[in-house]
C-alpha positions, 0 to 999 in steps of 0.5 A: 405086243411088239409095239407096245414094247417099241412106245414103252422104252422111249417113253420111260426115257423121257419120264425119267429125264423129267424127274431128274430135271425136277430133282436138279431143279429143286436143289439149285440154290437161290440167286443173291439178292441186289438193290436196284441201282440209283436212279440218282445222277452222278456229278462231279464237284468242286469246292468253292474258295472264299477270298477277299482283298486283291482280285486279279485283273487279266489282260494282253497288251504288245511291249513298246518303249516308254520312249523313242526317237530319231537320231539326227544331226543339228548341223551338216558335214560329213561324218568323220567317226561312228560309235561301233555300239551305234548299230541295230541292237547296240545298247548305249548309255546316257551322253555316249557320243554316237558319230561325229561330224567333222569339225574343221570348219566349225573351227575356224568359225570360233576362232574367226568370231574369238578375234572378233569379240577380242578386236570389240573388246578393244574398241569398247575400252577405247570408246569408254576412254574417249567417253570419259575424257569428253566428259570430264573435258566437258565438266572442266569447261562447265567450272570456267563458265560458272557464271554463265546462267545460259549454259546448258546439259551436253548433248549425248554426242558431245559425251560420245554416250552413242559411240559407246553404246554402239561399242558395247552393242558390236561387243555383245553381238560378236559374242553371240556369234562366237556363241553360236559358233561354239553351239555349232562346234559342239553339236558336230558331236551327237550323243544319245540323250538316254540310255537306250537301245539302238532300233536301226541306224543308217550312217557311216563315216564319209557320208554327208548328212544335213540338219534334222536328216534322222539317220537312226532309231533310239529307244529308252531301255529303262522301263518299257510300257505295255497298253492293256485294254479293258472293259469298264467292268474290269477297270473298276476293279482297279482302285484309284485307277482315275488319280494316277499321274503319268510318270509320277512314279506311284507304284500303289497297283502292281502288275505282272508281266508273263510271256513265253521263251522257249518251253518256260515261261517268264514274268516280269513286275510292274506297275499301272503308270496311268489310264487313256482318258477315252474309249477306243472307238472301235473295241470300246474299251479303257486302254490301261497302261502298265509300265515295266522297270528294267526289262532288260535284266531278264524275267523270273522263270515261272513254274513249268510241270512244278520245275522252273526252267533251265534257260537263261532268262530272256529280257522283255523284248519290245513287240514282244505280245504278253498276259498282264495281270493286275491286282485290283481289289473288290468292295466285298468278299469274293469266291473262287470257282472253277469256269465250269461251275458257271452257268447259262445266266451266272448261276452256280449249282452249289450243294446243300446237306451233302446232295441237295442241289440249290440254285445260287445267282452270282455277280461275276467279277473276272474270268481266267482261263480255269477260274471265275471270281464271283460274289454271291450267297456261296459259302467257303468250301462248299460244294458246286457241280462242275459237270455230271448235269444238264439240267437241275432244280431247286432241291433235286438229289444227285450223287457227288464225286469229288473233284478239283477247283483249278 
């Protein structure tokens, strides 16, 4: 009877905890219900923007001068005087003498073929008298002797016509030397034939410098140029590309030029002046040249963070490596896209019906460094995957997000 006491106790334990669990089972509420989760893909979108007209056409070049040259003197002496603007980084305006030579001698040489000409003008008045007595020594002879049939025309010396020339020719050749004389004298003066920029210069007063002896470096500072090589593609997007003259002056396609000064950058405004009438042998590329008025008044500062710099503006320096672009102009309308929205095989995943991928071919025109510019079946505003996919079809359903053109 004792053991069976022993089993009863722990047996009406655990009956009784199974019936509590059973209780507490049977008033738990019911779990809340939740749809299964989209097996859709989720992609992030932008809007494609429709443009037409003036496509931009981008490209780098390094600044150069529209012209330069070697200072140097035409005649030898030694310098007497030099212009203190006349040093590496000197600016000089047009006819602004740079050094002298020294004149004495050159001088002397217009005073000695000055006396020269005055003594030739002398002896051509004399041979002109005398030529004008022989003759009319000669004609007063021909009316005492009218009768003679015999008589004859004088012989040139008779009317001393030689000695005239010879006067007249000394005459004409003392004043070319006195000419001469006075080129030299003026070119012991050596101005700048523009206005300009000095690159370097390596003369000073007591040094001796002979003819043709370059003794510095001059460049223009009214306009500098900059050689922008592009693809064929890309120049044909510039229209009339082909018909511009060098340096006539045609501002018909404009262009900007932007570099970097400091935190800001800077842009400056010009114009495509010609185009090189070859390919460049080892790029194969059209070298387009961009001409830049006044770069030395300083660039447009460019917004930085939406706020404009600060800083003075800096001038276009020459050697400076700069990003043009160009506005070109394309034959139908275009779309803007983001880089990302183009695909292996210039595709675009655009969106129809709100989430239905279609796969749209486009022709790309240009590329920049956030947008393609491409024509194609796109329309305005719609919708094309940036990322999110890896793969599409024709017709697949996706999720979107909303995301930014730029």
């Amino acid at each position: 009877m004792r053991r069976f006491r022993s089993w009863l106790l722990p047996t009406g334990i655990l009956l009784g905890a199974v019936a509590l669990a059973a209780i507490l089972i049977g008033l738990r509420p019911d779990p809340p219900l939740r749809p299964a989760p989209s097996r859709l893909p989720f992609v992030t979108t932008a809007q494609a923007e429709a443009l037409d007209g003036a496509i931009p056409v981008f490209g780098a070049g390094t600044v150069r001068p529209r012209a330069e040259i070697d200072v140097a003197a035409e005649v030898n002496g030694k310098v007497a005087w030099v212009d203190p603007a006349f040093q590496s980084g000197g600016r000089v305006a047009a006819e602004q003498v740079l050094f002298r030579i020294d004149d004495a001698d050159y001088l002397n040489r217009v005073q000695q073929a000055s006396a020269n000409v005055a003594a030739q003008q002398v002896a051509l008045l004399q041979a002109e008298e005398e030529a004008r007595i022989a003759r009319a020594e000669y004609e007063g002879f021909q009316r005492r002797r009218s009768g003679d049939s015999g008589s004859g025309e004088a012989s040139p010396l008779t009317l001393r016509v030689p000695q005239l020339e010879a006067a007249r020719a000394a005459l004409a050749r003392d004043s070319a030397v006195l000419a001469d004389a006075e080129l030299a004298l003026s070119r012991t003066e050596v101005a700048a034939p523009f206005s300009g920029i000095v690159r370097f210069e390596t003369v000073d007063p007591g040094q001796f410098v002979g003819p043709g002896q370059s003794v510095g470096r001059l460049y223009a500072d009214d306009a500098v140029e900059v050689v922008v090589p592009l693809s064929d593609s890309d120049a044909a997007l510039i229209a009339g590309l082909w018909d511009l003259a060098a340096g006539d002056g045609d501002r018909s396609v404009q262009a900007t030029v932007s570099a970097g000064y400091g935190d800001d950058v800077y842009t400056w405004t010009g114009y495509v002046d010609r185009a090189e009438a070859a390919l460049d042998e080892q790029t194969r590329t059209i070298d387009v040249v961009v001409r830049i008025p006044r770069p030395m008044a300083g660039g447009t500062p460019a917004a930085t963070d939406g706020q404009p710099g600060d800083r003075e503006a800096p001038p276009l320096l020459v050697g400076q490596f700069v990003e043009v672009t160009i506005d070109g102009a394309s034959p139908e309308p275009y779309f803007a896209i983001p880089r990302a929205a183009l695909r292996t095989g210039n595709e675009v995943w655009a969106l129809r019906g709100g989430n239905m991928v279609t796969i749209v071919p486009v022709r790309v025109l240009q590329r920049s460094d956030d947008l393609v510019y491409v024509t194609g079946g796109l329309e305005d505003a719609q919708d094309v995957v940036v990322s999110g996919l890896q793969l599409a079809t024709e017709g697949m359903a996706v999720q979107t997000g909303a995301g930014s053109p730029e």
